[in-house]
NUTI-634737 format. One record per residue: z, y, x of N, C-alpha, C in turn; residue in one letter. Coordinates in steps of 0.05 Angstrom, whole numbers, padded with zeros to 5 digits, always signed. Example, Ala and Ser with C-alpha at 12.3 -4.5 7.8 and 13.67 -1.06 7.14 Angstrom:
+00156-00114+00264+00156-00090+00246+00156-00066+00264a/+00142-00045+00257+00143-00021+00273+00157+00001+00258s/
This chain:
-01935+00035-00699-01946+00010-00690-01925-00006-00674x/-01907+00006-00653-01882-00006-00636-01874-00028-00662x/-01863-00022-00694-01853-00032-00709-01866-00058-00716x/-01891-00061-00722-01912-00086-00722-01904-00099-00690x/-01906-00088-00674-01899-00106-00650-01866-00124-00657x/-01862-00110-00658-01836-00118-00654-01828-00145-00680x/-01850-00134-00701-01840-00164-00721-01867-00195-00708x/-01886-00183-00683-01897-00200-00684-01894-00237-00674x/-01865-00248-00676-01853-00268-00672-01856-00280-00707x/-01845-00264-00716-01842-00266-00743-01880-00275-00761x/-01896-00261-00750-01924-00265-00759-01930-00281-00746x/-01928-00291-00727-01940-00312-00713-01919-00345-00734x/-01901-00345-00734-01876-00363-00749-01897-00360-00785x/-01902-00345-00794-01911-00348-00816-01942-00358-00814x/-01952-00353-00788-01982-00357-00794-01979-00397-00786x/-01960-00401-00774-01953-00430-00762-01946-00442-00785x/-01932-00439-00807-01915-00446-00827-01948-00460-00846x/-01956-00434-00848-01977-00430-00866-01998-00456-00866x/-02005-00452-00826-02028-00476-00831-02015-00494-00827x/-01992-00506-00818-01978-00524-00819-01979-00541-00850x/-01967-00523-00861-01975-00527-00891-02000-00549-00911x/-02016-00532-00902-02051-00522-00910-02056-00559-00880x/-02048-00560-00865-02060-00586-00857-02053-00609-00854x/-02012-00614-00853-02006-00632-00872-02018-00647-00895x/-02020-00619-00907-02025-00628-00947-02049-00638-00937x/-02069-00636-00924-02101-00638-00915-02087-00671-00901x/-02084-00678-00886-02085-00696-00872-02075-00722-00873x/-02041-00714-00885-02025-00738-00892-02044-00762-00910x/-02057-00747-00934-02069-00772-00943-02098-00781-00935x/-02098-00772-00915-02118-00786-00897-02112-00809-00878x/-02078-00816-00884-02069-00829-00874-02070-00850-00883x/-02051-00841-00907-02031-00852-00926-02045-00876-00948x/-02068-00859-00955-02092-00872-00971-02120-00866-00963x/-02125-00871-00935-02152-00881-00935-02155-00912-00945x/-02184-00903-00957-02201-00925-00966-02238-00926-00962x/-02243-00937-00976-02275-00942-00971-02280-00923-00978x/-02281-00904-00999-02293-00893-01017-02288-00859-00987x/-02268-00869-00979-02262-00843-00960-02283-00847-00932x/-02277-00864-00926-02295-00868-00908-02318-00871-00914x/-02329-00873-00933-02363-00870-00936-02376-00840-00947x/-02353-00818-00952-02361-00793-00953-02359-00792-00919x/-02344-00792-00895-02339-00790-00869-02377-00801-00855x/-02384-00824-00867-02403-00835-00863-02421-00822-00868x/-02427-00811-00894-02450-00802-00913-02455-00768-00898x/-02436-00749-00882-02440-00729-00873-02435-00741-00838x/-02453-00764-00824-02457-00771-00806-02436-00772-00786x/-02417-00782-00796-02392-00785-00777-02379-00814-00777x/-02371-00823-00759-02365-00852-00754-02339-00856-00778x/-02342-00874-00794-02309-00885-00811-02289-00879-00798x/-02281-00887-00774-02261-00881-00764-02250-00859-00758x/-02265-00843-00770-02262-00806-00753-02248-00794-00781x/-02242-00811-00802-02215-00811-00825-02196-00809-00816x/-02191-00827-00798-02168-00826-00786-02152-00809-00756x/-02177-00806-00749-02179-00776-00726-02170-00766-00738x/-02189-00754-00766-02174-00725-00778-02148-00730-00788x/-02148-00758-00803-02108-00748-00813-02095-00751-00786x/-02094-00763-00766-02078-00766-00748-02070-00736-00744x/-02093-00709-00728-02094-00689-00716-02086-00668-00744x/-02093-00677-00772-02079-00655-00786-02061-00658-00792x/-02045-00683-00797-02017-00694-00807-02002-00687-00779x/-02008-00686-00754-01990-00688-00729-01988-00659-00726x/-02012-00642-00723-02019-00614-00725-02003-00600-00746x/-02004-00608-00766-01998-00592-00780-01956-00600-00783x/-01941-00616-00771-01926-00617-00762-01916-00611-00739x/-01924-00598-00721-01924-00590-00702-01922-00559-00698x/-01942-00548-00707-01951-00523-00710-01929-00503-00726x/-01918-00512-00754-01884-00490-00757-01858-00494-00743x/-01864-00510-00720-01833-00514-00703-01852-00502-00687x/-01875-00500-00673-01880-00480-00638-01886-00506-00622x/-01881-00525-00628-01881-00550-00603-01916-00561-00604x/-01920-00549-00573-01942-00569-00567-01968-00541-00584x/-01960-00526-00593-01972-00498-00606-02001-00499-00602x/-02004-00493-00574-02032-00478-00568-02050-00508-00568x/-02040-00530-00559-02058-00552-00558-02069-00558-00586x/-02046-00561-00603-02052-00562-00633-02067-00552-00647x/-02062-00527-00639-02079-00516-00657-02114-00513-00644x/-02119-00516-00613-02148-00518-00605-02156-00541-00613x/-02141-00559-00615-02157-00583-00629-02168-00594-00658x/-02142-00568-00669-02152-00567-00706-02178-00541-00706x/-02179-00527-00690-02199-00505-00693-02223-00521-00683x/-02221-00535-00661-02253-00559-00657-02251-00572-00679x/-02238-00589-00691-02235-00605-00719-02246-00586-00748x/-02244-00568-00744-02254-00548-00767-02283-00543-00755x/-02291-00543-00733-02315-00533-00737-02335-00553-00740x/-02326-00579-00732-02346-00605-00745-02347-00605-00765x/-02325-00598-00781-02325-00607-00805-02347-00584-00821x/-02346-00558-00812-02366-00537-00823-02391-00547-00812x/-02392-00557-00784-02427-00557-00777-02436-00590-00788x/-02416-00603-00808-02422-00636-00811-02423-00632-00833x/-02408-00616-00850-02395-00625-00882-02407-00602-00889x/-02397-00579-00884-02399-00552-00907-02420-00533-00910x/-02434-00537-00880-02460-00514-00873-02491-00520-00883x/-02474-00547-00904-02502-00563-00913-02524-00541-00926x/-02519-00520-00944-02538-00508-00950-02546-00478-00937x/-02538-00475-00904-02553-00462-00899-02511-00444-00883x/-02529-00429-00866-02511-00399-00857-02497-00391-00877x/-02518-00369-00891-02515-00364-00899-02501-00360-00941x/-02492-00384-00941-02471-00393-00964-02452-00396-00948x/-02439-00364-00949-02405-00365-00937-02392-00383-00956x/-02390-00383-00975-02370-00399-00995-02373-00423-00996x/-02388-00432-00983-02386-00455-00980-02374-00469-00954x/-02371-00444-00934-02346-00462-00909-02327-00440-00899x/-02316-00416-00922-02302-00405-00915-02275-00410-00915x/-02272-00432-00926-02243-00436-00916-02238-00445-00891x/-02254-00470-00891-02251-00482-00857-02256-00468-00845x/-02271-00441-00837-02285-00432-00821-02251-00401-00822x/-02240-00398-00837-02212-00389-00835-02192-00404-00821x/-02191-00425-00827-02174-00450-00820-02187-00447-00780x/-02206-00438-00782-02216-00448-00755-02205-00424-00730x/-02212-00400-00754-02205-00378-00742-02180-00373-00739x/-02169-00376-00744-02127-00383-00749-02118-00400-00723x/-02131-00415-00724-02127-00438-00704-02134-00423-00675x/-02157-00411-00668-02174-00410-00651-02149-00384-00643x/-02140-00364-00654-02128-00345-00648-02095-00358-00632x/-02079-00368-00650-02058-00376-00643-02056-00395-00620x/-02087-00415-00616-02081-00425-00589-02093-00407-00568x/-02101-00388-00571-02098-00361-00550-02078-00353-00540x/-02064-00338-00563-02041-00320-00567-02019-00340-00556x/-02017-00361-00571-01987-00377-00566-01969-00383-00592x/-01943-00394-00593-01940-00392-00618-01917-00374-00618x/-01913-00355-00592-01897-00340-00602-01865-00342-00593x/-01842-00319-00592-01820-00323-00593-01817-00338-00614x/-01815-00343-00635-01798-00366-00650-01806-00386-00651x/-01813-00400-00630-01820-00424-00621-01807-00446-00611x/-01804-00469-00610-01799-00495-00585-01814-00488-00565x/-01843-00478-00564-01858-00474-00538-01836-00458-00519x/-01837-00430-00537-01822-00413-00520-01793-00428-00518x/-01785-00430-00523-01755-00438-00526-01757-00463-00500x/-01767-00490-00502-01767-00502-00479-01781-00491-00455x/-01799-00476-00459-01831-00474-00437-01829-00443-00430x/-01817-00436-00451-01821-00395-00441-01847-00393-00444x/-01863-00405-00459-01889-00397-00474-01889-00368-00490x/-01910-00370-00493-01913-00348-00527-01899-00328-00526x/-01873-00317-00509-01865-00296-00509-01870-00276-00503x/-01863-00254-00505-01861-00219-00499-01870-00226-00466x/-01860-00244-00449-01857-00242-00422-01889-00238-00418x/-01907-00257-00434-01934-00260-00425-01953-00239-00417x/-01937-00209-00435-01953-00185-00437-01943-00172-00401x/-01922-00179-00389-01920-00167-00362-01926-00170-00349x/-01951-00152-00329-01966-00155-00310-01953-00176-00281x/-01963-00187-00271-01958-00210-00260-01945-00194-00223x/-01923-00204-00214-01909-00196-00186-01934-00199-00163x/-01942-00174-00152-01968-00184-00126-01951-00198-00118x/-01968-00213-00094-01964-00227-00073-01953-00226-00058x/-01934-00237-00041-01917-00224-00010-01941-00231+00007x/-01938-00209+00024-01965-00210+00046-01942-00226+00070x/
């Protein structure tokens, strides 16, 4: 198990890549090409028009953000709240229990929710400017001088 530790910079860098990926592709043309027809599905599952552009803003910025480490843990708690509207607004329409019907977001959410825990890790900008996300986090903290 030491050996899994030791690549876990590397998993955290792939799991960042990944949704980075996965919310780009999701977001940019929420930008790029919103239209009516977009905003009246936004409408039609009780959400204001303008919340089109919430989401591309936070997945197009998020999901640029999130494979460099910069700004990591904020990013990604705000795409894991952003995924769960979207499951309790959009996808949970027929009930709990039809996983397949919000298991991806509800992955997407879980992904999110973990890494802005965790951090994004040594191979980061966080760590790299901030000393975030690193190995250091796991060392019990210097008491106090009395």
């Amino acid at each position: 198990m030491k050996f899994l530790n030791s690549i876990q910079p590397l998993g955290l860098l792939v799991l960042r890549i990944a949704l980075g990926v996965i919310f780009f592709t999701h977001g940019y043309p929420k930008l790029a090409h919103a239209n009516p027809a977009m905003q009246a599905m936004f409408v039609q599952h009780g959400l204001p028009a303008q919340f089109v552009y919430v989401a591309g803003v936070l997945e197009t910025f998020g999901g640029l953000l999130l494979p460099v480490g910069l700004f990591a843990r904020a990013a990604a708690l705000l795409l894991a709240i952003e995924m769960s509207v979207a499951i309790a607004k959009v996808h949970i329409g027929h009930g709990i229990m039809v996983v397949h019907d919000y298991e991806f977001p509800l992955a997407l959410a879980a992904a999110c929710f973990a890494l802005a825990t965790i951090g994004a890790g040594a191979a980061s900008l966080d760590h790299l400017l901030f000393g975030e996300g690193g190995s250091n986090r796991s060392r019990p903290a210097k008491p106090a001088k009395k």
